[in-house]
C-alpha positions in Angstrom: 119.2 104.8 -30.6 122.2 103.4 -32.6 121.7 102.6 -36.4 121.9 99.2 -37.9 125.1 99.0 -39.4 124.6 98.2 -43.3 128.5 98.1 -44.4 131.1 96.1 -44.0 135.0 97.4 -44.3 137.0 96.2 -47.1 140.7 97.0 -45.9 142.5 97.0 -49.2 145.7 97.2 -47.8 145.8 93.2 -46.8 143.6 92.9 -50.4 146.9 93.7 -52.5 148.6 91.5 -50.5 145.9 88.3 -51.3 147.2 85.2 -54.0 145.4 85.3 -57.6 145.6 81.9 -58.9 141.8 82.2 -60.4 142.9 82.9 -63.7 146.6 81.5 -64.7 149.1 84.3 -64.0 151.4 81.5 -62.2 151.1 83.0 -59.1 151.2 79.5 -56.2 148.3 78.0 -55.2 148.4 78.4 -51.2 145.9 75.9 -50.5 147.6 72.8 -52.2 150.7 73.3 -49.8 148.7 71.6 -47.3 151.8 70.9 -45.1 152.4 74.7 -44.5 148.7 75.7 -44.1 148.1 77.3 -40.4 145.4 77.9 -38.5 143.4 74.8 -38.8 140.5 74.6 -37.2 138.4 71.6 -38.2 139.8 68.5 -40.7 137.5 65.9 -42.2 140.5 63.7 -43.9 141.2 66.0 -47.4 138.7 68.3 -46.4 140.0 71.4 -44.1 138.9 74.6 -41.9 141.2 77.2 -42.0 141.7 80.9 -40.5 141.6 82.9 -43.6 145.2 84.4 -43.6 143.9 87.4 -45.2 141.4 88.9 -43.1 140.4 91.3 -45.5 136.6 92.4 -44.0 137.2 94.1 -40.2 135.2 93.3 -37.8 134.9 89.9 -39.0 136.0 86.1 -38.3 136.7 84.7 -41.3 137.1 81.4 -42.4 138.1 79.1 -45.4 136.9 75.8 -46.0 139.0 73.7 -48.3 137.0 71.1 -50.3 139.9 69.0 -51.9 143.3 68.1 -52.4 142.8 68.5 -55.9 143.4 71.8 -57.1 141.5 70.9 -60.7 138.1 69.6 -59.4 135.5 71.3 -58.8 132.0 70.9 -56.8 130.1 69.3 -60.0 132.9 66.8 -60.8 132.8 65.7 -57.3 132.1 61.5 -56.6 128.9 61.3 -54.2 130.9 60.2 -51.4 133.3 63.8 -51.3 130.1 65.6 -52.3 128.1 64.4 -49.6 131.0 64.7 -47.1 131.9 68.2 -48.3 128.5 69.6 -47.8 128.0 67.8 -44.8 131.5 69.4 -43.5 130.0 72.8 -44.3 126.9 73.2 -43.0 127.9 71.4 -39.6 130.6 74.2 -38.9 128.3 77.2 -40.3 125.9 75.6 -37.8 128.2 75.4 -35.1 129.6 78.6 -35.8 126.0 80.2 -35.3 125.2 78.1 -32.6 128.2 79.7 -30.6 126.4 82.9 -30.4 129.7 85.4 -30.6 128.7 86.5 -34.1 125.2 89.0 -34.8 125.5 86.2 -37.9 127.3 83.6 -40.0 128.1 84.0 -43.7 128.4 80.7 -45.5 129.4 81.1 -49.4 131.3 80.0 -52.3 133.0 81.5 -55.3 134.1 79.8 -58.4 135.6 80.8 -61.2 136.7 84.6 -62.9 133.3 86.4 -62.5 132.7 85.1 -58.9 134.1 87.5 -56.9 137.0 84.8 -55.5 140.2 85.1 -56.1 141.8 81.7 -55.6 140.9 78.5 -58.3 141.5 75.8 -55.8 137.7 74.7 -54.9 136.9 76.2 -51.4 134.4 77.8 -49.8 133.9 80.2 -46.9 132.4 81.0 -43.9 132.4 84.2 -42.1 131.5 85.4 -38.5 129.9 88.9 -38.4 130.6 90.9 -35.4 127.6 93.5 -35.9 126.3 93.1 -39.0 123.0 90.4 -39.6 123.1 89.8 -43.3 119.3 88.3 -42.9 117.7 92.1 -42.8 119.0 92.6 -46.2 117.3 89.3 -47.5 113.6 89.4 -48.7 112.1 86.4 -48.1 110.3 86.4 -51.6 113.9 86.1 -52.9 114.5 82.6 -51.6 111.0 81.3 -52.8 110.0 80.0 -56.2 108.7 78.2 -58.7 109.3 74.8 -57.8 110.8 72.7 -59.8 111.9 69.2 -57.7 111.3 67.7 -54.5 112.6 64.8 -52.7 113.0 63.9 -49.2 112.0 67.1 -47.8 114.5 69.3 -49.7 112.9 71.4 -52.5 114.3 72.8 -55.7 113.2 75.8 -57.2 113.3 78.6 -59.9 113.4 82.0 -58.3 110.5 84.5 -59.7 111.7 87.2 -57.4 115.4 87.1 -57.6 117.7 88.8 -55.4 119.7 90.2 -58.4 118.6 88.4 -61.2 118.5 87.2 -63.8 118.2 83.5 -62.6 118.2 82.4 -59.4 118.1 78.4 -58.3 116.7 77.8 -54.4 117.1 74.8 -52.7 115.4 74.5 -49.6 116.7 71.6 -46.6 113.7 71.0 -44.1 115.4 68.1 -42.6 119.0 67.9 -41.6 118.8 64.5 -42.4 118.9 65.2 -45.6 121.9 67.6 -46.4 123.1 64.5 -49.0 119.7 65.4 -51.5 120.8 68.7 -51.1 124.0 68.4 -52.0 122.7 66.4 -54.9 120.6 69.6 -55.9 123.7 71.6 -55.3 126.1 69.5 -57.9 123.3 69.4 -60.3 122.4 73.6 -60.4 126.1 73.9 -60.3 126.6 71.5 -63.5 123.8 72.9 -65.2 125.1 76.4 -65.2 128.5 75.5 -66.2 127.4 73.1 -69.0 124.3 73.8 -70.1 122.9 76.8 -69.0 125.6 79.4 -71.7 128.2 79.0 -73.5 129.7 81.9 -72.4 129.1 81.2 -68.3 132.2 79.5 -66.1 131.3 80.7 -63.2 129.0 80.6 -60.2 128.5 81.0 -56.5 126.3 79.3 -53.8 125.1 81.5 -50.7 123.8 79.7 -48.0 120.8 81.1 -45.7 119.5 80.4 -42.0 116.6 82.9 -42.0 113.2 82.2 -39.7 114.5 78.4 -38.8 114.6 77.6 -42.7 117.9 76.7 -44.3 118.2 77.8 -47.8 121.0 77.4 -50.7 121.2 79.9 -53.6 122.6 79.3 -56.8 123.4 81.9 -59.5 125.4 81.7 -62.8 127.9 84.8 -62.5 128.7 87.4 -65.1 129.2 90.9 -65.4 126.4 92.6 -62.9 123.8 94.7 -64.4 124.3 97.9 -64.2 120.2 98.1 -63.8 121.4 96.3 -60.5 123.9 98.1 -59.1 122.8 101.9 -60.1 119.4 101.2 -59.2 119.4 98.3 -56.6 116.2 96.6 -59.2 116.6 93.3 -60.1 115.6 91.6 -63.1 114.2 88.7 -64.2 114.1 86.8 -67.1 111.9 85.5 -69.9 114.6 81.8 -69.8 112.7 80.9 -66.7 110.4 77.9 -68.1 113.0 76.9 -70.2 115.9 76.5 -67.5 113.0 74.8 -65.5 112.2 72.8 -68.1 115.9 71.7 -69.1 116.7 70.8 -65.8 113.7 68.3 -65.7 114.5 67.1 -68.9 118.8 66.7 -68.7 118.9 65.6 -65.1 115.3 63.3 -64.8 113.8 65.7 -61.7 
């Protein structure tokens, strides 16, 4: 009997060698020299797939999914339209991507800003093919549940009481495919809560996206320097600003 493999394998050789244009050290952005971008594997008008040049994680097919032509925007200043489309874009490809049976499964993320974990500024996101890795065993299915907070049209917005890391954790959950634009809509609103509202001190976030048991579920987290309580320990927390974020994002955005 083989073990389940529980790693992936950062190769830090091609890391050093990866653009760093999230913070200004005037390094180029790659992805706004659209005219000398390879690898492309899907193109929705601005919006692009791409082979991630830098395949940092072996065993892996990775993937970048370029939102805009405009290096300065960002997914909460986005017009409905280029939201809708963007999202759209993305989940179709994960989708397919999974659908294609090669990978044991499909990673569909994004970073933005310094404490995100990316690297590059331009808004992108990215999906990634695991060879033998299934990210779902590591996800309890309490984390993507909630205290809900919204719903409309079959798509249901939600306050995490058992996050994955903590401290606050925003689930959206799509029933319908018909109705990836009000998730989207949830999407732009988490992500311009946390960026305007939510701390003065937060400028950064990611979005995961989850297939797990025929449910499709999107994660948002405001980003800042991990707990240590998290990553000694594995033990997330949660915190006591729960009915309040609940509360101001009833009150600011009329859910």
């Amino acid at each position: 009997m083989t073990s389940r493999q529980i790693h992936l394998v950062f190769d830090t050789k091609i890391g050093g060698t990866k653009p760093v244009t999230v913070v200004d050290n005037g390094h180029k952005c790659p992805f706004c020299c659209r005219d000398e971008l390879e690898g492309i594997i899907a193109e929705d008008g601005p919006i692009l797939l791409i082979a991630n040049k830098y395949p940092v994680l072996r065993d892996t097919f990775p993937t970048v999914l370029i939102e805009t032509d405009d290096c300065s925007s960002e997914l909460s200043l986005y017009p409905k339209d280029h939201l809708h489309r963007v999202i759209r874009f993305g989940i179709e490809n994960w989708l397919d991507m999974i659908a294609g049976g090669e990978f044991a499964s499909v990673l569909f993320f994004k970073n933005h800003g310094p404490s995100s974990g990316g690297s590059i500024r331009h808004p992108h996101m990215q999906i990634i093919g695991l060879r033998h890795l299934d990210y779902t065993a590591n996800i309890p299915p309490t984390s993507l549940e909630g205290i809900v907070i919204s719903r409309d049209g079959g798509v249901e917005l939600a306050i995490a009481d058992k996050p994955l890391v903590g401290f606050i954790e925003l689930n959206i959950k799509l029933a319908d495919l018909e109705q990836i634009d009000r998730l989207a809509d949830y999407l732009q609103i988490c992500a311009h809560y946390f960026l305007n509202h939510f701390n003065r001190n937060c400028n950064s976030y990611n979005i995961f996206f989850y297939q797990i048991g025929g449910q499709i579920t999107a994660k948002v987290m405001p980003r800042f320097v991990t707990s240590p309580i998290y990553v000694g320990y594995a033990i997330p927390q949660l915190s006591t600003r729960i009915p309040d974020v609940a509360a101001d994002l009833k009150r600011i955005y009329g859910l």
